[in-house]
N, C-alpha and C positions, 0 to 999 in steps of 0.2 A: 318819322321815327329815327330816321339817321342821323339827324342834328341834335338829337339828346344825346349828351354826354354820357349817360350810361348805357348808352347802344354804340356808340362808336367803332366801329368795324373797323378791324386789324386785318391787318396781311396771314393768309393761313387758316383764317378762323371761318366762323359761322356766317355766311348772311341771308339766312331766312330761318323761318320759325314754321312747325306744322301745329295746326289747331286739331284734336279730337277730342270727342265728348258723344257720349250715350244720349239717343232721344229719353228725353224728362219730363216724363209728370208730374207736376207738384201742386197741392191741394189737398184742403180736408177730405176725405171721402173719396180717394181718388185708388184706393185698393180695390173697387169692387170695381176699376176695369182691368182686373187680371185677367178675366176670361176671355174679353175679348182683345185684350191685346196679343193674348196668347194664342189666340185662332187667327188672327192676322198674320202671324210669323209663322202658320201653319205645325201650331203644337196639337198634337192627338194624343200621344201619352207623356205625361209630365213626372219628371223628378222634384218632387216639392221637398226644398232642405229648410227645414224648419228649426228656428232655437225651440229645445226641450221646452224652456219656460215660457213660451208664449202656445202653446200647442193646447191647452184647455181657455185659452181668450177669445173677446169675440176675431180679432185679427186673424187669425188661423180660420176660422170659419169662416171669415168675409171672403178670404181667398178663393179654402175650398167653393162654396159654393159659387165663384164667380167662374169655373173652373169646369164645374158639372152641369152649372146652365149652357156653356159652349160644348156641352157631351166631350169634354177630355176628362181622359183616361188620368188618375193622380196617385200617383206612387210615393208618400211621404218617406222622409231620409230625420229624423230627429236626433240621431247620434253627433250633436256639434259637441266637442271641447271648445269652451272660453280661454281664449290665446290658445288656437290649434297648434299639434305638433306634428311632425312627419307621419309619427304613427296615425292622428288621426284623422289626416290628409290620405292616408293609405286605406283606412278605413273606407273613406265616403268614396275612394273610385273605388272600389270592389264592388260597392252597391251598388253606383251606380251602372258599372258595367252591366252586374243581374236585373235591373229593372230595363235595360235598351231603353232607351226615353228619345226621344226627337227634340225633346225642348229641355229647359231646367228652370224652376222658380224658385227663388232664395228669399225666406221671412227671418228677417233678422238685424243682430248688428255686424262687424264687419268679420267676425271669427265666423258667423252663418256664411255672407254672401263670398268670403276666399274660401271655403270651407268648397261651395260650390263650383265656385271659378275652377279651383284645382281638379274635382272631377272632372267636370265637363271638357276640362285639357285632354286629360290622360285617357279619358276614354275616347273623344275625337281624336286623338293623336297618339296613340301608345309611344310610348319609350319608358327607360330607366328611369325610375322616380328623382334620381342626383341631375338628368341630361339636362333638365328645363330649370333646375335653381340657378340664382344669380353666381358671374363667379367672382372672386375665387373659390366661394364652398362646391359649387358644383358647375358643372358644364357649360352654362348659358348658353346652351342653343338655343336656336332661333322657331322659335313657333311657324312651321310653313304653311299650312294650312287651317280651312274654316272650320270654325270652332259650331256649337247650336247653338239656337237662340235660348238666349240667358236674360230673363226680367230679375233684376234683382228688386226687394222693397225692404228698405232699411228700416228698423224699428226703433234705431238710435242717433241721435245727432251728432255723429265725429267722423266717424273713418273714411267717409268717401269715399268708401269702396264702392259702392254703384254705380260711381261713374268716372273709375280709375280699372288700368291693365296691371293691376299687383295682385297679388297673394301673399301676405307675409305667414308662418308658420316658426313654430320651435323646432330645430333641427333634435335633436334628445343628446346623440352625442358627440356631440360638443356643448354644450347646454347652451346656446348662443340662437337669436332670430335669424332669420335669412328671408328670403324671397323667390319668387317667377314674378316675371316682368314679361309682356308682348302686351302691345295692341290689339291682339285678338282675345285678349282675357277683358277686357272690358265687357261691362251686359250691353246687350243687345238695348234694350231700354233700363230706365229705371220708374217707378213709381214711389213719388216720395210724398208720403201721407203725414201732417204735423199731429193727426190723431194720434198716431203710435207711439208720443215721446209722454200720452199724461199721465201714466202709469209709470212713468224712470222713477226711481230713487235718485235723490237729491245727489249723492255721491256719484251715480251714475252718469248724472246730468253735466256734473264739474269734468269728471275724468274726458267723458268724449266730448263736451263742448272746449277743455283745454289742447286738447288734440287738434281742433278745427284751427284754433288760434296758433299753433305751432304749424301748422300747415298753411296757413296764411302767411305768418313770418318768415319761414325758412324760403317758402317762393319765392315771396316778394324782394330780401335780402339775398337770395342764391345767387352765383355767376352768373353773368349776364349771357345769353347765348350765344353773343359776339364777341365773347373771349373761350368760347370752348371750339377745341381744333374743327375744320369743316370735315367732314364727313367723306368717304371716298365714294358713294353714292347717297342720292335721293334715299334709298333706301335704307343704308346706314346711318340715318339720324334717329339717335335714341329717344326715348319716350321723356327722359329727363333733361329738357333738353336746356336749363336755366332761366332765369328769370328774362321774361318776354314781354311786350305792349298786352298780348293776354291776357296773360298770368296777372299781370298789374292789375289789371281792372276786376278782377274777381278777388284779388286778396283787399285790395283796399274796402269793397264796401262789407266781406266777410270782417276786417278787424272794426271796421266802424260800427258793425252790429253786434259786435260780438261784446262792445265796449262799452253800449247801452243795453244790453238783454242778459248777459250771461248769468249776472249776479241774479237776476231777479230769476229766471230759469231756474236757477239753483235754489233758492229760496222757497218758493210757491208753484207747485206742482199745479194749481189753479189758473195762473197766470200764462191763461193761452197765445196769447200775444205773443210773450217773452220763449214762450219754447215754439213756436213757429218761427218765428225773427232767428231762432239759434239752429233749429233746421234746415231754415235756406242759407245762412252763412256758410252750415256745412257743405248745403250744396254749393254754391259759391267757391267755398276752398276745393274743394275736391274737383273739379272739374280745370281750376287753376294748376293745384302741385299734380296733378293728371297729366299737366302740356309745360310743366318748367321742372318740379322735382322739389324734393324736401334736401336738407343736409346737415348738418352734425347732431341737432338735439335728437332727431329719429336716430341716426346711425350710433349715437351712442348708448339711446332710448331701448334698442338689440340686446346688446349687453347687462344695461339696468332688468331688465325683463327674465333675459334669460340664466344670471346668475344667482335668482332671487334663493333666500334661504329660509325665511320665515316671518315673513310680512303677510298678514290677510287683513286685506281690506273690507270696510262697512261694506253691506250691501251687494258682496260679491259672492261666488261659493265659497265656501272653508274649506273644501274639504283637501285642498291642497295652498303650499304658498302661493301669491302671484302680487307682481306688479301693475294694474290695468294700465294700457296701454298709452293711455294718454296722459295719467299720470308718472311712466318711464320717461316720455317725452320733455313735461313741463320740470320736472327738476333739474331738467339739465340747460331751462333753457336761456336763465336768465346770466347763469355764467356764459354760455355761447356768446349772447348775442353784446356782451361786453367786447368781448374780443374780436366781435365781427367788424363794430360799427365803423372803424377807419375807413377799412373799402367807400362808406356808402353813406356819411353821417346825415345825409337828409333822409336819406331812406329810413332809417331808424329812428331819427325824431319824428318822421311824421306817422309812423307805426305808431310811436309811444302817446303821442297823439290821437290820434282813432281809436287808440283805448282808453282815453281817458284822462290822458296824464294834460297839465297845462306844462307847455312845451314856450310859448308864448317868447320868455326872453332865453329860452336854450341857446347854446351855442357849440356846432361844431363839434367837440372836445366833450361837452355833456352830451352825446347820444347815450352810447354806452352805458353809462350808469340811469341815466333818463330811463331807458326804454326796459331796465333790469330790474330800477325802482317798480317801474309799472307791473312788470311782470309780477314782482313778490307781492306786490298790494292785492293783487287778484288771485293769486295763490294762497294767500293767507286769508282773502273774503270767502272762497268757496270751501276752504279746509281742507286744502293740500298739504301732505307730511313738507317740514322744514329741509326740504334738499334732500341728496342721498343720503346722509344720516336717519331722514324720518321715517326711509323706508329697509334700513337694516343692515346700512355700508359705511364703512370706517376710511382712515387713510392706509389703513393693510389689503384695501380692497382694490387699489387706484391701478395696479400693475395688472389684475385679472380684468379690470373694467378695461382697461387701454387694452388687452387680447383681443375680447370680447369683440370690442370697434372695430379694431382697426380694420379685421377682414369686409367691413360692408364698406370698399370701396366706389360703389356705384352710387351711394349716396357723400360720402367725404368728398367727393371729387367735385359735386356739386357746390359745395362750398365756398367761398368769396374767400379766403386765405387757407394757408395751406393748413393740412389737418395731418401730420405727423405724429408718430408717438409720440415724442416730448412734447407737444402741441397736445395732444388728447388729454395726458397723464395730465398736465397742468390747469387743462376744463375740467376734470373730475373731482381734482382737489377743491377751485374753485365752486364746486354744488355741490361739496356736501354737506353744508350750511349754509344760511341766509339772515335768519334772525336768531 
């Protein structure tokens, strides 16, 4: 590892990497071992946090009953917000506190299973609801103790939250995203079923299978873990710790699947293959940016989200604005990754590559725009808005969008160049159009 050029160990820095990831089960049918995965962890009364809208399908009943064949006790939680805020993060540990659970089951997408995660914190751990967010918005203390066992089953293919230590949440005031971060917020296991995606909506299917690909790219092109300062213990090596020999091999076969399936995923809701194939990429990425970290298109993906004014998206609720998640991400990311590709320019022709693009006689000098082409070609196949314009931001916005950013320095930091104001303000101009 230490003869690649892009591991090169410097005086001061990193030289090792920590691997973690949730036990995974993946397969059709593989919900209806909730029960007993949940008696092996020795659950008796369960928090079952469920997305509202899946709560009359058969999924929600595969569950429960896998649940009451092991005689556990099952406390349903259905009160999720799509893109959670503080407020309804505060919500779901109140309940959870009143049900006392021993264990917690999560059916959903990733606004379900951080919905969860964040109980299951605050009630195994009490504190201030600001101690445990990332900072600068709040405290970042350090999770000291064990969390309960947490299955998470995702019903969507993006967020890799099943088998990632995040929680992202809308803080309200500041209208801005933020986060909790520990290794003990990871589930205990995950159960990852490609039944649960045949039911998305096509738009559904873009936004979080774009998510996966932004999670794939931001790893794969992050700092490398041998240029970020060493740690002053074992202990203090953060969970984003750069791109790693890991990290690598999960983003690369996540964009090479993502580069023959996504389109067709998006397409035909029939096409079992294709949203299985976009399932495990997810898995794949997630368990990748889990052990190296995401960097500017999320960090600035906060801001796009949470300054949102009047965009509602197909296929999502109305009944207030929002940006989906993976869609904050991908608008910003093919300006990013222009600006990144110096650091790394094979790194991003062969991204651009894996998705699809002939890369063949590139050189050098074409990453950047190679891997940015790509990017819009699949942004415009799946019917992604045209950059921040298409979802409601102008150049009057550029100065509240750089706010927005700049505080999620836990992820800018991860970055391959530096991500300064004037650095941010000049990405944001660059994505507010495309074509």
């Amino acid at each position: 590892m230490g003869c690649c050029h892009v591991y090169e160990f410097a005086e001061g820095c990193e030289s090792a990497f920590t691997v973690d990831a949730s036990r995974i089960t993946f397969g059709h049918g593989c919900l209806r071992e909730a029960g007993a995965r949940a008696g092996q962890l020795g659950m008796r009364r369960v928090a079952f946090f469920a997305d509202p809208h899946i709560v009359d399908t058969p999924l929600f009943q595969t569950v429960t009953d896998a649940l009451h064949a092991e005689k556990i006790d099952v406390v349903p939680y259905t009160d999720i917000h799509v893109e959670p805020t503080d407020a309804s993060f505060k919500a779901a540990i109140a309940a959870a506190r009143d049900i006392h659970p021993d264990g917690f089951i999560s059916l959903g997408g990733g606004s379900t299973i951080d919905t969860c995660k964040a109980a299951n914190l605050y009630t195994a751990q009490p504190a201030e609801f600001l101690d445990y967010v990332n900072a600068p918005i709040g405290g970042g203390r350090k999770v000291a103790g064990a969390l309960k066992p947490h299955i998470a089953c995702p019903t969507t293919s993006g967020t890799g939250s099943e088998v990632t230590g995040v929680a992202v949440f809308d803080l309200l005031s500041l209208k801005a995203k933020t986060g909790i971060a520990s290794p003990r917020l990871r589930p205990s296991e995950a159960l990852i079923d490609p039944d649960c995606t045949r039911s998305l909506p096509s738009q559904v299917v873009a936004c979080s299978g774009l998510d996966v690909l932004s999670h794939a790219l931001e790893s794969y092109t992050a700092r490398p873990y041998t240029r970020r300062p060493a740690p002053a213990t074992a202990l203090d090596r953060p969970g984003y710790q750069g791109a790693n020999p890991w990290s690598d091999l999960g983003c690369r076969e996540a964009l090479r699947l993502l580069g023959a399936y996504l389109q067709r995923a998006v397409d035909d809701a029939t096409d079992t293959e294709a949203r299985e194939q976009v399932m495990w990429a997810a898995t794949l990425a997630g368990i990748a940016f889990g052990n190296s970290g995401v960097h500017a298109p999320h960090g600035m993906a906060y801001a796009v989200a949470g300054l949102v004014r009047d965009f509602h998206p197909a296929s999502y609720p109305q009944a207030e604005p929002m940006v989906p998640h993976g869609m904050s991400v991908i608008v910003n990311a093919p300006s990013v990754f222009r600006y990144t590709a110096e650091t790394s320019p094979q790194r991003h022709l062969d991204a651009a590559g894996w998705l699809g693009a002939d890369v063949r006689d590139a050189a050098a000098d074409d990453a950047g725009e190679a891997l940015a082409q790509q990017l819009i070609r699949i942004m415009r196949g799946v019917r992604i808005p045209n950059g921040l314009s298409g979802v409601g931001y102008g150049t009057a916005d550029v100065d509240a969008l750089t706010a927005g950013a700049y505080p999620q320095q836990r992820l800018l930091q991860n970055a391959p160049r530096e991500m300064s104001k004037p650095v941010l303000a000049e990405l944001f101009r660059g994505a507010l159009r495309y074509w």
